[in-house]
C-alpha positions as a printed NumPy array, in Angstrom:
array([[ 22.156,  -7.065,   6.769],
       [ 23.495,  -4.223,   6.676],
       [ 24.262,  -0.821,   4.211],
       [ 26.445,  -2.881,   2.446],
       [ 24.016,  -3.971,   0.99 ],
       [ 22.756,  -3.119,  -2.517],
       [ 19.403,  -2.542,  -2.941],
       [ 17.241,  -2.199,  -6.241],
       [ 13.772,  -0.53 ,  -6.262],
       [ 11.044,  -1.613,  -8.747],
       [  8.296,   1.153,  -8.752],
       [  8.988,   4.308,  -7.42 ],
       [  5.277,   6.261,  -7.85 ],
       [  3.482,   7.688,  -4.569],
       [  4.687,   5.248,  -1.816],
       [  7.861,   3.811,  -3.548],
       [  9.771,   7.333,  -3.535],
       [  9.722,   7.886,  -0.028],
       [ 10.748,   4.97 ,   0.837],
       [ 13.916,   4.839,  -1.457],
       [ 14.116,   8.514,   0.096],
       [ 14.554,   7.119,   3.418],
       [ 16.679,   3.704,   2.066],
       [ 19.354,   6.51 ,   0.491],
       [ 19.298,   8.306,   3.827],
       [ 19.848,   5.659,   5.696],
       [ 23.1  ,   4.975,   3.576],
       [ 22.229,   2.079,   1.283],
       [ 22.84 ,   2.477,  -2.254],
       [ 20.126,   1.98 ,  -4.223],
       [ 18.857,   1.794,  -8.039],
       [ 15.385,   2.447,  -8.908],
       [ 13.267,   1.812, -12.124],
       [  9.789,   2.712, -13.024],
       [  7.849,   2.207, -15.781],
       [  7.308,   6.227, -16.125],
       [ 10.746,   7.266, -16.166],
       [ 10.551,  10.692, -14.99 ],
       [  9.249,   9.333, -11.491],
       [ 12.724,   7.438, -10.968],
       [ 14.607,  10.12 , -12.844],
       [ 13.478,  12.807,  -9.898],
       [ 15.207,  10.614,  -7.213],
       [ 18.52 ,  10.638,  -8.753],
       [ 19.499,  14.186,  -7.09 ],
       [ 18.786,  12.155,  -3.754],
       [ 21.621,   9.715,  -4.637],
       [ 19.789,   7.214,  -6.023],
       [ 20.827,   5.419,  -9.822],
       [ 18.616,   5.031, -12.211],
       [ 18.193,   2.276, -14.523],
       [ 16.688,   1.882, -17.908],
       [ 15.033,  -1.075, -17.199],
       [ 13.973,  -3.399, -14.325],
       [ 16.196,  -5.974, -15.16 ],
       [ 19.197,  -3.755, -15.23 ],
       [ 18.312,  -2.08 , -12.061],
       [ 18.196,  -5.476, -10.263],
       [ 21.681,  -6.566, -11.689],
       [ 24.377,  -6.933,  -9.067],
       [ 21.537,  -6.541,  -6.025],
       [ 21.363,  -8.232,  -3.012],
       [ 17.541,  -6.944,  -2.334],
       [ 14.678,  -6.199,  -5.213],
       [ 11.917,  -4.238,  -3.689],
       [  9.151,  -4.074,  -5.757],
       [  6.119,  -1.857,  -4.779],
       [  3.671,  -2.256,  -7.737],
       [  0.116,  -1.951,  -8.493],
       [ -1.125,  -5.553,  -8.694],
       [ -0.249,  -9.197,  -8.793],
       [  0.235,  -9.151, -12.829],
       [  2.158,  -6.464, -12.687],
       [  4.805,  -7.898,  -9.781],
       [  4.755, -11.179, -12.331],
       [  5.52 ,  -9.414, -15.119],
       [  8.736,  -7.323, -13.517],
       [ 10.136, -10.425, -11.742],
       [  9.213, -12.9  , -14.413],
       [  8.809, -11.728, -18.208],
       [ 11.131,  -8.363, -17.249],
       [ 13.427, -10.458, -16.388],
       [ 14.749,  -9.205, -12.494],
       [ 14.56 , -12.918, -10.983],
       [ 16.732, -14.133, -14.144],
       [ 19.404, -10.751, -13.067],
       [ 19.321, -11.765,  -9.14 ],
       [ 21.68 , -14.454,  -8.092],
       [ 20.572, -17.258,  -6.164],
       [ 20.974, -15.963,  -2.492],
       [ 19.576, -12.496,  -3.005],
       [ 16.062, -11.782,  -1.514],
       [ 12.887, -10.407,  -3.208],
       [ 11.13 ,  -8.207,  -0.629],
       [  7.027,  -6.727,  -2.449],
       [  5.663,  -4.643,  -0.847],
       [  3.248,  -4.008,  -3.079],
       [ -0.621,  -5.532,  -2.151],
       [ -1.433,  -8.245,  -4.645],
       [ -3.513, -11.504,  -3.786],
       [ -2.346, -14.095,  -0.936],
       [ -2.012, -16.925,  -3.68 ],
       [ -0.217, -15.338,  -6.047],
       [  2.189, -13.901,  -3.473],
       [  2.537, -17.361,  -2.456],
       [  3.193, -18.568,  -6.308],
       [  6.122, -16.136,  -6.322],
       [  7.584, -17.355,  -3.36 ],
       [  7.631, -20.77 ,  -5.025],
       [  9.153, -19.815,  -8.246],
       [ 11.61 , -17.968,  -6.808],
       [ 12.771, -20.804,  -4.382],
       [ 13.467, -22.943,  -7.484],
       [ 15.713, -20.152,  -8.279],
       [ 17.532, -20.061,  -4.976],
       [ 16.255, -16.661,  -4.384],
       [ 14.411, -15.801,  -0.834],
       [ 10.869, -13.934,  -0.97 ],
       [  8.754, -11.866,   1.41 ],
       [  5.492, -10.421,   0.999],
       [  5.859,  -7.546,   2.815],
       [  2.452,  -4.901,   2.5  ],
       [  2.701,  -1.761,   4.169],
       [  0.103,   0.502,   5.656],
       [  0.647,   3.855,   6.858],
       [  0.402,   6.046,   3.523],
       [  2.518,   8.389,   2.116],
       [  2.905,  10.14 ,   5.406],
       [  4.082,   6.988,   7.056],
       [  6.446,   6.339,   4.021],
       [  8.022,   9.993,   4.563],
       [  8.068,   9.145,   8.112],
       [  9.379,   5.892,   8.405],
       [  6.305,   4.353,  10.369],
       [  5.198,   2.359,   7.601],
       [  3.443,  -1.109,   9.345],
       [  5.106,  -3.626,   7.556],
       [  3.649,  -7.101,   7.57 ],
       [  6.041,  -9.938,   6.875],
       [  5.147, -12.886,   5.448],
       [  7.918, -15.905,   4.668],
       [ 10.582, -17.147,   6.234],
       [ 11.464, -15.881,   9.886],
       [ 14.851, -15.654,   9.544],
       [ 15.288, -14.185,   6.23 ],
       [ 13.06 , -11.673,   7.513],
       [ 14.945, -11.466,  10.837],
       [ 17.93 , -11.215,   9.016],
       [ 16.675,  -7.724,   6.754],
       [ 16.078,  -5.935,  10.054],
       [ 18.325,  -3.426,   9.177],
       [ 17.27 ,  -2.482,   5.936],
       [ 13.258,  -2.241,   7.29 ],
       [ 14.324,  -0.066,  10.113],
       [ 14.35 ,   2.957,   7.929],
       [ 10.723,   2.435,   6.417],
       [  8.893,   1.575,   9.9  ],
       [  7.717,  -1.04 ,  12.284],
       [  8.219,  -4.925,  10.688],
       [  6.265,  -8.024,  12.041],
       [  6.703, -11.59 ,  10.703],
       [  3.219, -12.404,  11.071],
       [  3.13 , -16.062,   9.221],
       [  4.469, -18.007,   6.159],
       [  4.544, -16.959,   2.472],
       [  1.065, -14.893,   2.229],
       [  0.062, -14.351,   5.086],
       [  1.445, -10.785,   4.74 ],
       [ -0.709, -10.127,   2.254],
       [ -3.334, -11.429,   4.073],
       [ -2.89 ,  -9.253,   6.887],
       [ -2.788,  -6.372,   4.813],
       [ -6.448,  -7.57 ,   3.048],
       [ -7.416,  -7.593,   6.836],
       [ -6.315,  -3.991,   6.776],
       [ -7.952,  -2.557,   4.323],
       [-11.004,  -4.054,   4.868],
       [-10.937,  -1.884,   8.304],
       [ -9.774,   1.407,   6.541],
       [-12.575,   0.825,   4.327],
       [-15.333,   0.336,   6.431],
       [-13.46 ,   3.24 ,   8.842],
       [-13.65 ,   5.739,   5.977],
       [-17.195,   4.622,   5.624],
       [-18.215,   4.878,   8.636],
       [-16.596,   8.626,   9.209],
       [-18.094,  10.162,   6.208],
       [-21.846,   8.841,   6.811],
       [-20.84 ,  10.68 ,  10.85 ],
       [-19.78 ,  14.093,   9.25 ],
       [-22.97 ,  13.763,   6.996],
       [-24.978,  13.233,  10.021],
       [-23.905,  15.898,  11.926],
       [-24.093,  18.524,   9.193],
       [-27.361,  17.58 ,   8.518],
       [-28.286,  18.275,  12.403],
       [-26.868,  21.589,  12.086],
       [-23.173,  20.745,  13.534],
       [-20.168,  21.366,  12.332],
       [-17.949,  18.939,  10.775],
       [-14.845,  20.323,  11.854],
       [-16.205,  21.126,  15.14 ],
       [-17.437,  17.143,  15.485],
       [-13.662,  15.788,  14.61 ],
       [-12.405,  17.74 ,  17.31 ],
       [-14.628,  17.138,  20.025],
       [-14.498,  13.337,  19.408],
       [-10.988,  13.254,  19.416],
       [ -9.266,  11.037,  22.047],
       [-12.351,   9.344,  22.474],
       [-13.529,   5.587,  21.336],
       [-13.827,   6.88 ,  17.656],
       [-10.566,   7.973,  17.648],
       [ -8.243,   6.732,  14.94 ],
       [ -5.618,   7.407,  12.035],
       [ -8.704,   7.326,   9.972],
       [-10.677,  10.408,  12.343],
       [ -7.029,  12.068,  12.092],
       [ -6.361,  11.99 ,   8.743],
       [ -8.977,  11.381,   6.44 ],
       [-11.63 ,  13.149,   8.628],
       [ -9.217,  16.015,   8.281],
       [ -9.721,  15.899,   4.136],
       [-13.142,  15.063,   4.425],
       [-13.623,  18.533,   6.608],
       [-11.089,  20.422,   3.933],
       [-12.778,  18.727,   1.053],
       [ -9.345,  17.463,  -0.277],
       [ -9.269,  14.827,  -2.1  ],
       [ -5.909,  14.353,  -4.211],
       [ -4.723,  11.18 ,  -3.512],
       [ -2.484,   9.706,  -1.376],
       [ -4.611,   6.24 ,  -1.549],
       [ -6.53 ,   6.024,  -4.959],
       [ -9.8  ,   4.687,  -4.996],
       [ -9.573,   1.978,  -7.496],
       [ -6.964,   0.362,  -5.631],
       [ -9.062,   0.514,  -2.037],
       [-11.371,  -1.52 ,  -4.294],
       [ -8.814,  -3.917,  -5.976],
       [ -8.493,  -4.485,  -2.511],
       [-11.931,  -5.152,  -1.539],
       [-12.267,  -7.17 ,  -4.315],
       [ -9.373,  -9.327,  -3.349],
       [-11.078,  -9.706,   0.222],
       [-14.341, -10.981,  -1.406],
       [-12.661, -13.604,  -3.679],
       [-10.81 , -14.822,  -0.034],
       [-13.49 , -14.547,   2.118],
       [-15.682, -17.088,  -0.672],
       [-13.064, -19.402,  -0.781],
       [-13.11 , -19.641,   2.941],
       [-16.756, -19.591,   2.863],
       [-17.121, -16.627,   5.221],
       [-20.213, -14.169,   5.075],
       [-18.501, -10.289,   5.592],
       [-21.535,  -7.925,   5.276],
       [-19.514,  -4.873,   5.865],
       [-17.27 ,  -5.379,   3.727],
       [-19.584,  -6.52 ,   1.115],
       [-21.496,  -3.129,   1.703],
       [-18.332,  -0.732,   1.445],
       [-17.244,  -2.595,  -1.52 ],
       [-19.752,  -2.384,  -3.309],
       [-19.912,   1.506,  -2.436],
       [-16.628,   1.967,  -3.641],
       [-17.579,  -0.284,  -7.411],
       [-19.895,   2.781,  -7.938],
       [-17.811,   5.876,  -6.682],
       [-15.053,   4.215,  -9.089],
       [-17.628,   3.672, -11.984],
       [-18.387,   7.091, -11.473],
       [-14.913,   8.176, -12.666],
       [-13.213,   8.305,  -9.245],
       [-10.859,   6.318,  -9.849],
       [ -7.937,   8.015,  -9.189],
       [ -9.846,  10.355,  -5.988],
       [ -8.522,   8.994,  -2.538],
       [-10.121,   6.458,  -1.089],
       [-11.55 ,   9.818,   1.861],
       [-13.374,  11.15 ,  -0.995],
       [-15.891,   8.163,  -0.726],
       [-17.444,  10.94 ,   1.119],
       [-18.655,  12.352,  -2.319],
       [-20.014,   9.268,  -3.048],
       [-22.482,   9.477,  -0.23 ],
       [-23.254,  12.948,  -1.158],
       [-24.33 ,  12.154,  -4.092],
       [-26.676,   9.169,  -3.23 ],
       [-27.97 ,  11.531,  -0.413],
       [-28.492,  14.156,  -2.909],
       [-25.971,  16.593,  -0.907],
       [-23.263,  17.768,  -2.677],
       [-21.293,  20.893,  -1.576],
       [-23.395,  23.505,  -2.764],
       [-25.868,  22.452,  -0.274],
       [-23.391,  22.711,   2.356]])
């Protein structure tokens, strides 16, 4: 594969525009369409085409990224949009968006009738690692389809095949159950230690390198000590998430208190109209149940 290779990108909001940023810079040509039009529109000066609709955008590809909200709304863009009807048989459907194992696996199926190749292929890493081109990518489908689109994942980060159709998205599930419980577990520390009289700031830094070190300490600790809170990772998707966990870890009959406790954290910061806060600010969440918001900082 190589940057001969036409590329079409469905959804181009927080994540997707970076990485068609760093698709066009690595030479590929590449038409995007999103369902606000202004957010595709704005990559244009960066070389990119724009399309006036998904299934025109996918016309003539050899690879249809899609990076979407949910399950229904992959389904609808391949399916009732009309993209897998513009693909021909041979050209690959690569979503990295983070929808539920099964129906990942139900578009891998449909599309096979078609002749067309699918990966579920989740990401973690945020815009920065989308900007970056660190993105973890985790590869589920065929191994050598996905062998064979080396070349056009190099630009967006670090791939690994890590089972058949699903399992990428199971591996990303896996992941955000650990974010969660990370960001969790970070905000009740820098609620402790102000509470004892240190500073927040002052406790990031000093446990830096340590065993509580992570991207999580790094980042989020970082807008959890500067109070910002725009987001990067909205909360009601951390909880689509979570919710997408639970349903999994029933079917499989597993018990996951953790994750049953963060989730159910993040139901109420979201039902509180945080919807759209990063997933950090579940820091105000725990404020609030604690009765310490920032005037009693």
């Amino acid at each position: 594969m190589d940057t001969r290779s036409r590329i079409a990108f469905i959804g181009t909001g927080l994540m997707g525009a970076p990485m068609v940023r760093r698709l066009l810079a690595a030479g590929f040509a590449v038409t995007v369409w999103n369902r606000d039009g202004r957010k595709a529109e704005a990559l244009v000066s960066a070389g990119a085409r724009n399309a006036s609709t998904a299934r025109e955008a996918a016309s003539g590809a050899d690879i249809v990224f899609t990076m979407l909200s949910d399950g229904t709304a992959v389904g609808e863009v391949l399916f009732s949009a009309g993209v897998a009807d513009a693909l021909r048989p041979g050209g690959t459907v690569i979503d990295t968006s983070s929808i539920a194992p099964p129906i990942a696996r139900d578009h891998a199926a449909r599309l096979a009738e078609r002749g067309i190749a699918h990966v579920d292929a989740p990401v973690s890493g945020g815009v920065v690692g989308a900007e970056a081109g660190t993105l973890a990518i985790m590869a589920g489908g065929e191994a050598d389809v996905i062998a064979g689109l080396s070349g056009v994942f190099a630009p967006l980060g670090r791939v690994t095949h890590v089972g058949p159709s699903g399992a990428g998205q199971i591996c990303k599930l896996a992941n955000q159950q650990i974010v969660a419980i990370t960001i969790g577990a970070v905000a009740e520390a820098m609620m402790l230690v102000e509470a004892g009289g240190a500073s927040r700031a002052k406790f990031r830094e000093a446990i830096r390198g340590g065993f509580a070190e992570s991207r999580i300490l790094e980042l989020h600790g970082q807008r959890m000590v500067e109070r910002r809170f725009e987001p990067g990772g909205p909360s009601r998707l951390q909880l689509k998430d979570l919710n997408a966990v639970a349903a999994m870890a029933q079917s499989l009959g597993l018990h996951l208190p953790l994750t049953a406790d963060i989730r159910e954290a993040f139901e109420a910061f979201v039902a509180d109209g945080h919807g759209d806060t990063d997933h950090s600010g579940l820091l105000l969440h725990l404020e609030k149940i604690n009765d310490r918001g920032e005037n009693d900082r």
